[in-house]
N, C-alpha and C positions, 0 to 999 in steps of 0.2 A: 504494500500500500504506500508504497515511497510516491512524493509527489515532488515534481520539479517544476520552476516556477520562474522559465525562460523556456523560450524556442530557441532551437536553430536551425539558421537556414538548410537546406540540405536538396539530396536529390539524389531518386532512387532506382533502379527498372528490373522491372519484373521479366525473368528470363520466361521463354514459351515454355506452355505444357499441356495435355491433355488431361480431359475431365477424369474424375476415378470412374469407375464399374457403372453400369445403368443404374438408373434410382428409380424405384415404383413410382409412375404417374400419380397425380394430384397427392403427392406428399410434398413438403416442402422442399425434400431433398433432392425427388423429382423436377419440381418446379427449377430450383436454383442450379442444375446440372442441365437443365435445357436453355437455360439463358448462359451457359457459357462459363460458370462459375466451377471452383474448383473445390471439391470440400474434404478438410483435412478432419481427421479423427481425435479428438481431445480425451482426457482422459483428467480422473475425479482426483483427488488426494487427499489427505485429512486437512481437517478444517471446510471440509468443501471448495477448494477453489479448483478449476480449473485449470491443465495446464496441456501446452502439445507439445512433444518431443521435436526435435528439432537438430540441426546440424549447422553451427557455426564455424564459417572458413575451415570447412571439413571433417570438425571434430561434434563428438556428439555432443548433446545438452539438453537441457530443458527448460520452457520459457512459462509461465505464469501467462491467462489471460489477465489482463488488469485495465479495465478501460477508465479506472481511477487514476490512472498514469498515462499524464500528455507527452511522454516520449518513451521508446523502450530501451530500458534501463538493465545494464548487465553489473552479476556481481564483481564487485573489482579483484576478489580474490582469485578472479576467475581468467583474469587479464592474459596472464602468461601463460595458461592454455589456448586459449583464440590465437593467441601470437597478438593482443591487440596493442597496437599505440598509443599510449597514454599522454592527453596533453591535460595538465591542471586549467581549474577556475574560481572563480572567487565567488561563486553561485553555492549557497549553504542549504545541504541536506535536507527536506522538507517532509515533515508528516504530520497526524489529524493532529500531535498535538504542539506543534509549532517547529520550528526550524531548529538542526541540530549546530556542534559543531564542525561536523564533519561537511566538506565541499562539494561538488561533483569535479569528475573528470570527464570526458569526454575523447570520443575515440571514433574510427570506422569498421564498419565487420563488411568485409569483403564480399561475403552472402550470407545469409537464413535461410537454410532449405528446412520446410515445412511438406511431408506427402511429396506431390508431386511437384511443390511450388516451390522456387527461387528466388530470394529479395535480393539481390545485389545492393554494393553499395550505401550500406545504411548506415547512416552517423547512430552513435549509440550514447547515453550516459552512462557513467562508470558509481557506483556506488557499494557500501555495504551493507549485502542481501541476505547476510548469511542468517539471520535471526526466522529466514523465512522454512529456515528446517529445521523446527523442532524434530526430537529425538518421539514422540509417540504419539499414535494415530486417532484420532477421534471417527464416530461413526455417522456414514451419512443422515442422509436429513430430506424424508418428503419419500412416500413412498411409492414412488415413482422414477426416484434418483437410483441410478444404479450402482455397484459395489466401490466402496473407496481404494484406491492404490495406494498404495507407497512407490515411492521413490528415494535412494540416496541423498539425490540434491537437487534443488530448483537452482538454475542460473543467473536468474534475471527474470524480467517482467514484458512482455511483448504489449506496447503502449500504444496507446490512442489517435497516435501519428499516422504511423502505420497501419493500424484499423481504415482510418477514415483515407489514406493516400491509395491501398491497393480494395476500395468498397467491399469492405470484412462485414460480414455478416456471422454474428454468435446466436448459435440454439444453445442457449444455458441448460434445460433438462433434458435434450435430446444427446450432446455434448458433440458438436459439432461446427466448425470454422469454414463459414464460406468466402473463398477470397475472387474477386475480379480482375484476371489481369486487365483488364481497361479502364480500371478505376473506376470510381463512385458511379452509380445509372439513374436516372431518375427513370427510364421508363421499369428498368426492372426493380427497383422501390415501390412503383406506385402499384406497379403489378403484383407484386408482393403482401404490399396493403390489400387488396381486394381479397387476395389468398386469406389471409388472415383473419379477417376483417368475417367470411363465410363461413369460418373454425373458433368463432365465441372472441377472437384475441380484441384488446382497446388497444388503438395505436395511442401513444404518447408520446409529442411531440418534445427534440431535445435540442439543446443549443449550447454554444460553447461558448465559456466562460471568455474573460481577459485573461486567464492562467491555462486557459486552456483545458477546461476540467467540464465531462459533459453533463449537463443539468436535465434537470425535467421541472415541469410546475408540481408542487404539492400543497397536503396541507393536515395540518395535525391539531383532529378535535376541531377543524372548522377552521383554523389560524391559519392562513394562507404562506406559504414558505416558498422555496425553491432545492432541491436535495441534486446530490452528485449523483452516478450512477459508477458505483464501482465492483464491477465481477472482483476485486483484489481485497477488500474488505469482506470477511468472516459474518461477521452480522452487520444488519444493518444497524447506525449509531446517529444521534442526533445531541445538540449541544445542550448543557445542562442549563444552563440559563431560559435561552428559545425553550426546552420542554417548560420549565415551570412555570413559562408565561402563557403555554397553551395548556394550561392543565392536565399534564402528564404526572399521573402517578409514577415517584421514583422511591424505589425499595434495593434491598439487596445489596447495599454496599460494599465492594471486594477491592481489591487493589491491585495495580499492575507495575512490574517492577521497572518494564520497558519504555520511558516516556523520554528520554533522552538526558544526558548530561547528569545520569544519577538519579534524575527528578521519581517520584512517586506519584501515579496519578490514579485519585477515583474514582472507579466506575460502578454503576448504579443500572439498574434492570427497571425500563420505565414501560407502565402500561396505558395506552394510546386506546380511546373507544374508537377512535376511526382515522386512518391513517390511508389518505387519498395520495394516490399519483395520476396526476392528469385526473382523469373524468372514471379512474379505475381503484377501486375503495377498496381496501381492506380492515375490515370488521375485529376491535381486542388484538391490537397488535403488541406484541413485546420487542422494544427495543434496546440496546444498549446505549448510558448515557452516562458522557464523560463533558470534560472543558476542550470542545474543539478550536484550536488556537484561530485566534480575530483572522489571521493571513487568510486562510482555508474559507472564513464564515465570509471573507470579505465584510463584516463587520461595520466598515466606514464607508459602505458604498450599498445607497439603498434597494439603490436598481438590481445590483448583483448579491446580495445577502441571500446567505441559504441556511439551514438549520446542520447538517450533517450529508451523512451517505448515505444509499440505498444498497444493503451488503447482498452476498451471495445467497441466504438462505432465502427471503423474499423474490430472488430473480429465481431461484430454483425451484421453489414451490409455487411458483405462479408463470411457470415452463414462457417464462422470457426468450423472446428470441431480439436482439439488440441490431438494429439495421446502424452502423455507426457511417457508414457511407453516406447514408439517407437520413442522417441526423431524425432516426424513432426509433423508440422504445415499445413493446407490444408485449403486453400481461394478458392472460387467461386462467379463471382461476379452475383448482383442479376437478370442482365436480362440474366444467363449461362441456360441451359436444359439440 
């Protein structure tokens, strides 16, 4: 859930490839294999996050989905494997609960083969990722989601740049990565919608931040907000303050050792009677609630203030599929047809 809080410029190309195996008509996997698209196999891991194996400048690895991450971000311990080039910057570490002191680096990976697919050329940040492999596995979530993996190590986090530069399409409970080499479509988005749209799904509209972070409109107990949309975040999490002014019961107080620079930070288990994204409700939500730092809430900026994230169990039990090409988001809840 590492957030970075700079672009850079860059520029990428997608080596040619063919689509995988047929996909059964009017499935979505059908649909998106007829429009040309390419779909890589994802696989689960404790905590629920998603992640697809992957091969950097030749060598194997594994990348986190995290569309809470505006660029994708490799572990730096990982540097002198890729063979990567490391150049420093003065750009400081950034997560939900404010900015560390550690910096990023920045670097290029040569390719990211994903399946059949090849990202040439991808500028990458360099960080430390390593916190993101705990040593023991928790058990999936929604019963629907299929068996958790383990893996040795996550690498890195495959980020929302890249989502939205090669029109990446994620089926969160299917667990499946559709990429375009043509980059973003509006006809095969809109086409999409209508799919969706006949299958129970609410499309919700998304938009990107000044930081780069993709939003949706929400609203908690009626309080109108704006939430992140992040597959890299565990639960979904909202800031402790914004809860107590929309009347969110918070219980359960635990603590986390991980907040940076030694800090200790409280989190709290808030319960939400209705907790809307776009025009699509969910009813007795529990969420996790900590001090999301002012940076992330955007705080000074009314237009862009949002309350928190929308984590992976929420996009998982409500079989998300995240059009980031097409800037929408589309829930279905699980008893829809």
């Amino acid at each position: 859930m590492k957030k970075l809080f700079a672009l850079i410029l860059w520029t990428a190309a997608l080596a040619p490839f063919t689509a995988q195996s047929q996909q059964q008509p009017g499935t979505l996997a059908g649909f998106l294999s007829g429009q040309g698209l390419a779909g890589v196999k994802l696989e689960r891991r404790f905590e629920n996050h998603l992640f697809v194996p992957v091969s950097i400048n030749n060598k194997h690895a594994a990348l986190m989905i995290d569309t809470g991450a505006p660029v994708t971000i490799i572990d730096k311990n990982s540097a002198g494997t890729f063979g990567l080039n490391v150049e420093s910057t003065t750009i400081n570490v950034g997560r939900v609960f404010g900015t560390r002191w550690e910096h990023y680096g920045v670097s290029m990976a040569k390719s990211i083969a994903m399946g059949n697919c090849v990202v040439t050329n991808v500028p990458v940040a360099l960080a430390d990722t390593s916190d993101m492999n705990p040593d023991a596995p928790s058990p999936a979530i929604g019963s629907h989601i299929s068996t958790v993996n383990r893996l040795p190590h996550l690498n890195g986090l495959l980020g929302a740049r890249e989502m939205s530069k090669f029109g990446m399409i994620i089926d969160c409970a299917r667990q499946m990565l559709y990429i375009n080499p043509n980059g973003p479509s509006t006809a095969v988005s809109q086409s999409m919608a209508s799919l969706l749209s006949g299958r129970g799904f609410t499309r919700i509209p998304m938009r990107r931040n000044s930081t780069n972070h993709l939003e949706v409109p929400a609203a908690l107990n009626g309080h109108p907000t704006r939430m992140i949309v992040d597959t890299g975040a565990a639960v979904t999490t909202v800031d402790r303050m914004v809860a107590s002014q929309a009347g969110v019961g918070i219980s359960g107080t635990r603590f986390v050792e991980d907040a940076g620079e030694g800090r200790v930070e409280r989190l709290g288990t808030g319960d939400v009677r209705e907790l809307k994204i776009g025009d699509f409700t969910i009813p007795k939500a529990t969420l996790s609630v900590v001090n999301v730092s002012g940076t992330m809430l955007h705080a000074k900026s009314a237009e862009e203030s949002n309350s928190g994230l929308i984590g992976a169990e929420y996009l998982a039990w409500n079989f998300a599929v995240i059009d980031v090409g097409g800037m929408a988001l589309y829930l279905r809840h699980p008893d829809s047809r």
